[in-house]
N, C-alpha and C positions, 0 to 999 in steps of 0.2 A: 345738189345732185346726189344720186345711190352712188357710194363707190363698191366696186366689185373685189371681191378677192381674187389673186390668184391660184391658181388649181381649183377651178370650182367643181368638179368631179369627186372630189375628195369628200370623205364622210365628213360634217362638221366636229370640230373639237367643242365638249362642252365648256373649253375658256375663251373658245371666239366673243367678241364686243361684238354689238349690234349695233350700230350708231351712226347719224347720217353725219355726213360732214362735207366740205367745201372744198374745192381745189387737190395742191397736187400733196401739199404736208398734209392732208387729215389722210391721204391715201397711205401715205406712209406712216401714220401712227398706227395702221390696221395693219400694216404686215407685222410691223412691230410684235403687235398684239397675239396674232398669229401665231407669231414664233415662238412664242414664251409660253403660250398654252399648249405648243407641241414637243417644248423640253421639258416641261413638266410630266407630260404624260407620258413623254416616255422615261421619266426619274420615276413614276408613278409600275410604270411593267417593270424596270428593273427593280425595286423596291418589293415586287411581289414576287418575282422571281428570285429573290433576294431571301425571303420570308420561305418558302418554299424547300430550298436548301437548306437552309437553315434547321428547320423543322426535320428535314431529313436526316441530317449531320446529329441532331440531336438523339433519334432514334436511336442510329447505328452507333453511337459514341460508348456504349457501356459494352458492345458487341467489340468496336475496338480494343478496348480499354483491358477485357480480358481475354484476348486473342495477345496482346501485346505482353500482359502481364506475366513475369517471370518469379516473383514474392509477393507474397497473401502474408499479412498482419494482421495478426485475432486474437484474443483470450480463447480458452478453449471451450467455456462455456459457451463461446459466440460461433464456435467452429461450422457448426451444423449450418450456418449461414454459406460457407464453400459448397457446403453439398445443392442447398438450393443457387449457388450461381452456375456447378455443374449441371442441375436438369432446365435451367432458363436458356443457360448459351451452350448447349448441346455441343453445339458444330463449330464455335469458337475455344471453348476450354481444354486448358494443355491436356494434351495425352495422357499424362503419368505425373502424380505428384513424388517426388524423388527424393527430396526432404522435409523433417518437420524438425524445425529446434524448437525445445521445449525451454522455458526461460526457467529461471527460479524453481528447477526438479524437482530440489531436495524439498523446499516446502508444498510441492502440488502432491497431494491425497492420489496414492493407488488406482482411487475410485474415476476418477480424471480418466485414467488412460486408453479402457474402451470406446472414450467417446472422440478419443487422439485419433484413433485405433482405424473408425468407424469411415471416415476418411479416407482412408486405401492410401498412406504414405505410405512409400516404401520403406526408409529409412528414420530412424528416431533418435535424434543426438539430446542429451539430457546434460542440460549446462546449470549448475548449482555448488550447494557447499551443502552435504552432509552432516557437518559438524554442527553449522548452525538450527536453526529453530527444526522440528517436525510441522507439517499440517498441524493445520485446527481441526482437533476433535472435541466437540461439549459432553462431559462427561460429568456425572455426580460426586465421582473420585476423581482428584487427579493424574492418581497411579494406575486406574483402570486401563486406559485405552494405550499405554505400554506396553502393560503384562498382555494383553490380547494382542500385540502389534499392530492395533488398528489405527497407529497414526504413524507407520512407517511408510516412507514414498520407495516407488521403483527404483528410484537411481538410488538408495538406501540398501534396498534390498538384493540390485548386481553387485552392488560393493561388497557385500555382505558375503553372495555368491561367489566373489574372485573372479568376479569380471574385470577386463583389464581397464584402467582409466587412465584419464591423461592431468595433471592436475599441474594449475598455473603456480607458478611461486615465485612469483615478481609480484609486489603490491607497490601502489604508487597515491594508498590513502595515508595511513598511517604515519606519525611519526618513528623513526626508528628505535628510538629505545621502545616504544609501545610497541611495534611491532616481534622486536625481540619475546617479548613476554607471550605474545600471545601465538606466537609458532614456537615458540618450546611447550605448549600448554595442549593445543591443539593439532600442532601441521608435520609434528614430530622433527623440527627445528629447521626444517624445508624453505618453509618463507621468508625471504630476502628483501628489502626495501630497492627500488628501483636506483640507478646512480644519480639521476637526474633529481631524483628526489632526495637524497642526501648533500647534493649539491645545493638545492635549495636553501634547505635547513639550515647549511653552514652559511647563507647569507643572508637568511632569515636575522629577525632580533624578533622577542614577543612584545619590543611597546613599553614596557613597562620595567624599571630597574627592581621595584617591590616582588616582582615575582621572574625568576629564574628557573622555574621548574616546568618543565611541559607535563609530568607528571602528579599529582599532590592527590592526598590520602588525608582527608580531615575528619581525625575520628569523633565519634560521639562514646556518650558513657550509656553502660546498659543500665543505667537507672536514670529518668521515671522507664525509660524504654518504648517502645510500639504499642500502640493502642489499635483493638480489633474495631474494625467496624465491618458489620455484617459477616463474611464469608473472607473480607478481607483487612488489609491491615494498613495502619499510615501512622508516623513518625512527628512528630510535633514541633520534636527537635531538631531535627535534620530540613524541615521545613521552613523553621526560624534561619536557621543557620545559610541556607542554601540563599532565602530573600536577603539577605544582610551581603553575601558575597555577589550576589548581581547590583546591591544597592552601593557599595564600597571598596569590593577588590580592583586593582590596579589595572589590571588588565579587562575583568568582565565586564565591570561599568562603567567602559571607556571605547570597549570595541565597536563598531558599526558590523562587525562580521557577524554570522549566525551561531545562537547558541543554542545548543537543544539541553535542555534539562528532561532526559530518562530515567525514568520511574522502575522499580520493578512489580511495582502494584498500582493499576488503573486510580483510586483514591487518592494516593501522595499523589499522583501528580496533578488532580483536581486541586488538594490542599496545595501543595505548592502553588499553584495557578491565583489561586483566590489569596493568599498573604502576600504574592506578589502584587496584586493588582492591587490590593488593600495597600502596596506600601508606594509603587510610584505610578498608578495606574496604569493607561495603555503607553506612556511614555518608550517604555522598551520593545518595540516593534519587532524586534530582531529576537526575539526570545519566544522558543516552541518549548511545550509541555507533552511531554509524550510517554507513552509507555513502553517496553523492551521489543513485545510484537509489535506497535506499531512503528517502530524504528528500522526495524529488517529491512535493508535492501537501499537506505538513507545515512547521509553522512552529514555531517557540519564542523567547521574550524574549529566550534570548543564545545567539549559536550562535558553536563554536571550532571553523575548518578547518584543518583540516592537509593540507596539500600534495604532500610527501612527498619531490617529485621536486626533484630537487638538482643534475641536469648540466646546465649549460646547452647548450642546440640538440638536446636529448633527455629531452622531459618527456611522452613518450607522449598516450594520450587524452587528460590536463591542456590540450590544447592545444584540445580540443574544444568551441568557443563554446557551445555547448547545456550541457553539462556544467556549466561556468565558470556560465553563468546560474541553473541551479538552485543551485550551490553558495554564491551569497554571496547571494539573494536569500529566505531562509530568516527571517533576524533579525528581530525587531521590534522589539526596543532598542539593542543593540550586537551586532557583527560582528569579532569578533577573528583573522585572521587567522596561522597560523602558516606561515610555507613560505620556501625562498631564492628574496629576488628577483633575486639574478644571476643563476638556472636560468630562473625564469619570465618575466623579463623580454623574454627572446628571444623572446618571442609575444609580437604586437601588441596583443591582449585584453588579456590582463595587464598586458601594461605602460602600460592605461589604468587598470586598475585601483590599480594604483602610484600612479599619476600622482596617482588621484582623493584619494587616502588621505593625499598629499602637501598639494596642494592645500586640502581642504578644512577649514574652520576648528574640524571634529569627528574629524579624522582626526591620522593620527601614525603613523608608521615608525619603532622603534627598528632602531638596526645588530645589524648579526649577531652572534650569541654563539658565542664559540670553546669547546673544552674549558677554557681559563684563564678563560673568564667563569664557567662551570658549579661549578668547581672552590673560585672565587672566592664564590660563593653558595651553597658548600655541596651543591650539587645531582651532584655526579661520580657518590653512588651510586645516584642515579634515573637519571641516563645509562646505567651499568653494568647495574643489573637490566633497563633496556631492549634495551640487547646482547642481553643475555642471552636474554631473551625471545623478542626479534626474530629471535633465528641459528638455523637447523637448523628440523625441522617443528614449527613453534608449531602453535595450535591453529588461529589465522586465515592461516597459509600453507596448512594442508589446504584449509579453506575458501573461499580464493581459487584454489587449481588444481584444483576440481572442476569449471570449467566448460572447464577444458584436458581436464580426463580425459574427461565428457561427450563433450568435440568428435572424441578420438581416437579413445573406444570399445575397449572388452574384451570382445571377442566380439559378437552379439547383442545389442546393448542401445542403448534411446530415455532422454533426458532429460528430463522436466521441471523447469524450476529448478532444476538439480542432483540431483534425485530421479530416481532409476532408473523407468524405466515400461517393463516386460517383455511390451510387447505390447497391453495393454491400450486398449480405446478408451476416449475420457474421455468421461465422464458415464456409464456402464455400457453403450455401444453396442457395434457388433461388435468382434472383435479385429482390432489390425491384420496382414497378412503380415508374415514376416520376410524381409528383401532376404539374398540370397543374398552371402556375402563380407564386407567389413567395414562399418561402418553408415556412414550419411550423415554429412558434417561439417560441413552447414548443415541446421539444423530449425527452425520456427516453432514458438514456443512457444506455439502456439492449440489451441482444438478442432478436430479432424477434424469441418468438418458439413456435407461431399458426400463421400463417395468419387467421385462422377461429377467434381465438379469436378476434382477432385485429378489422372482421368483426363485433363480435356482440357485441363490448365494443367500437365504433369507438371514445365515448366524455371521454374515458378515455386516449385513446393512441394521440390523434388530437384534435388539438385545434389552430383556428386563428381568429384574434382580430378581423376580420368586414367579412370572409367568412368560418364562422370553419362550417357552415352544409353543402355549396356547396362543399368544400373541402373536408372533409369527406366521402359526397357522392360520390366523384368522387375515391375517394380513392376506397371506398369500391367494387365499380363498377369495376374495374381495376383488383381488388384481384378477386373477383371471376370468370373474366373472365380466370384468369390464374389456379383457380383452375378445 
């Protein structure tokens, strides 16, 4: 017999069975049937309607998100990105931007702060340290872009004006005798170690009975001395010596803790890199090579500097107090030291820092080591492969006279950080003209973010040794033809 359904009025479900059957159980396997094709359908509406909201919620969600939002996190190169989520969410974007802290002041380029600016914050809080590095400016002299103050930042220059500031003087990186040294040097003896952090220290132990000093000064002699490569310079000795102390000191080649080995020249710390690898390969995981700028703003438990420079009354930028301050103020447990103090001593910095390392009852200066000490400790063929390494184009002589070759220029061509930039505007704006002749040998290494500025400032952004006004002009002529 046909069994019938019931509700037969009812639109059919495309999961109804068709199927004949007998009696009163096949009736009931069809209502069954039934049912289960009409819970589905309607898991089937609420799933669409599901999808639906969904898709909606997804829309409105970035509508929320900055309707809700109270702090914007940006570099400021990326700022201009606030100004486009101002003209996207019109109707949802706060009223008034009220503050901008600016991170790392002291090192953000002058040139930054119209594009801060551009933004309509109300207020501008500039949180840094003066003392340490300037901006990067590429220049062909190193002394140029001082004497023009083209690498002083705004928060350099309210200080400067007797603006009033507020300056922290509680640290809680340092060891304290290092700290000592370096706020009588710099902070005008203002900086204090936190108590918490001298409470540490007194329960600290360094590990190691062989080494007792959180401070140590391992001199070298100034003979053979520094070897130039390219534009810069690297130490063979101090390279030797530095691998010998990660491969044998008590404490270094023991710690699991981070050690940064800082350079004050890009190449030593290539060469140290590579006699290191040469001597326990990547075994020491925990050991960075780094240079003075790229250390700014980074800390680690034991940091090893090498100095490099070795003539005395000729130790180059070494003599530059900002430098010197980021360089030994890195440490949080010890500070080892490697460089000649009869070279560095000739600067009055340094030869506080001598002094401090003398003095203090965590500190210690061994004397210099000759080729007969090295020799004597077995170490002649880590000196050698350091030679070795060090003479002719190593890999970090290339990479320390990239920013010689940037400055010269081959043909047509812009730098950024050593990377070639063929014109390009950054962040994908317009392209820039190419100046007529050979490129400029002072550039900022910012965003372009006015051409118009750049028009009515051209002796700020341009500058060349024997045609900076014809170049200029022709600059300037070029930009406005495109604007």
């Amino acid at each position: 017999m046909s069994v019938k359904l019931r509700g037969q009025g009812r639109q059919p479900s495309p999961f109804q069975c068709s199927f004949r059957s007998v009696g009163r159980p096949g009736e009931m396997i069809m209502q069954k049937s039934w049912a289960i094709g009409q819970h589905l359908e309607n898991e089937l509406s609420r799933l669409s309607t599901a999808r639906r909201w969904l898709s909606f919620a997804r829309e409105r969600a970035p509508f929320r998100v900055v309707r809700r939002t109270r702090v914007f996190l940006c570099t400021i190169p990326s700022s201009y990105k606030i100004e486009q989520l101002e003209e996207e969410f019109e109707e949802d974007f706060p009223g008034r931007l009220f503050m901008g802290i600016c991170d790392e002041a002291a090192a953000t380029a002058e040139t930054y702060v119209p594009q801060l600016l551009k933004i309509q914050v109300e207020n501008i809080v500039l949180l840094g340290d003066h003392k340490q590095l300037q901006p990067l400016v590429i220049a062909s002299d190193h002394k140029e872009p001082e004497q023009k103050k083209v690498s002083r930042s705004l928060m350099e220059r309210m200080v400067d004006a007797g603006y009033r500031t507020t300056m922290l003087t509680t640290q809680y990186r340092m060891p304290d005798c290092l700290c000592n040294i370096v706020s009588g040097l710099f902070y005008r003896s203002m900086l204090r170690t936190a108590p918490e952090k001298l409470r540490k220290e007194q329960r600290a132990t360094l590990g190691a009975s062989a080494l007792s000093k959180r401070l140590r000064w391992l001199d070298v002699s100034s003979s053979p001395g520094e070897s130039q490569v390219g534009t810069s310079f690297v130490s063979a000795q101090e390279a030797a010596l530095i691998a010998h102390l990660l491969r044998s000191d008590p404490l270094l080649s023991t710690t699991r803790e981070t050690i940064k080995v800082v350079c004050l020249y890009k190449p030593q710390a290539g060469l140290i890199q590579k006699v290191c690898g040469d001597t326990f390969g990547a075994q020491r995981r925990n050991v960075e090579f780094v240079t003075v700028d790229a250390c700014q703003g980074t800390e680690a438990p034991h940091v090893v500097l090498s100095t490099v420079r070795s003539q005395p009354g000729r130790i180059g930028f070494a003599s530059n107090p900002r430098r010197l301050n980021v360089a030994i103020s890195r440490a949080k447990e010890t500070l080892t030291v490697v460089g000649c103090s009869e070279a560095l001593a000739c600067d009055v910095n340094w030869r506080k820092v001598l002094d401090g390392f003398r003095t203090s009852s965590e500190g210690s200066v061994e004397p210099p080591k000759t080729m007969a000490d090295f020799r004597a400790q077995g170490l002649e063929e880590l000196w050698l492969r350091a030679q070795g390494s060090g003479r002719g184009t190593a890999s970090g002589g290339e990479a320390a006279s990239s920013a010689a070759e940037a400055v010269q220029g081959q043909g047509q061509r812009w730098f950024w950080q050593g990377q070639e930039w063929q014109g390009q505007r950054w962040q994908g704006q317009r392209h820039l003209p190419q100046l007529p002749g050979r490129p400029l040998p002072l550039w900022f290494p910012v965003p372009i973010f006015s051409q118009q500025l750049m028009v009515q400032m051209p002796q700020l952004f341009l500058h060349s040794n024997s045609r900076a006004d014809g170049d200029a002009t022709a600059f300037s002529q070029q930009l406005k033809v495109q604007q």
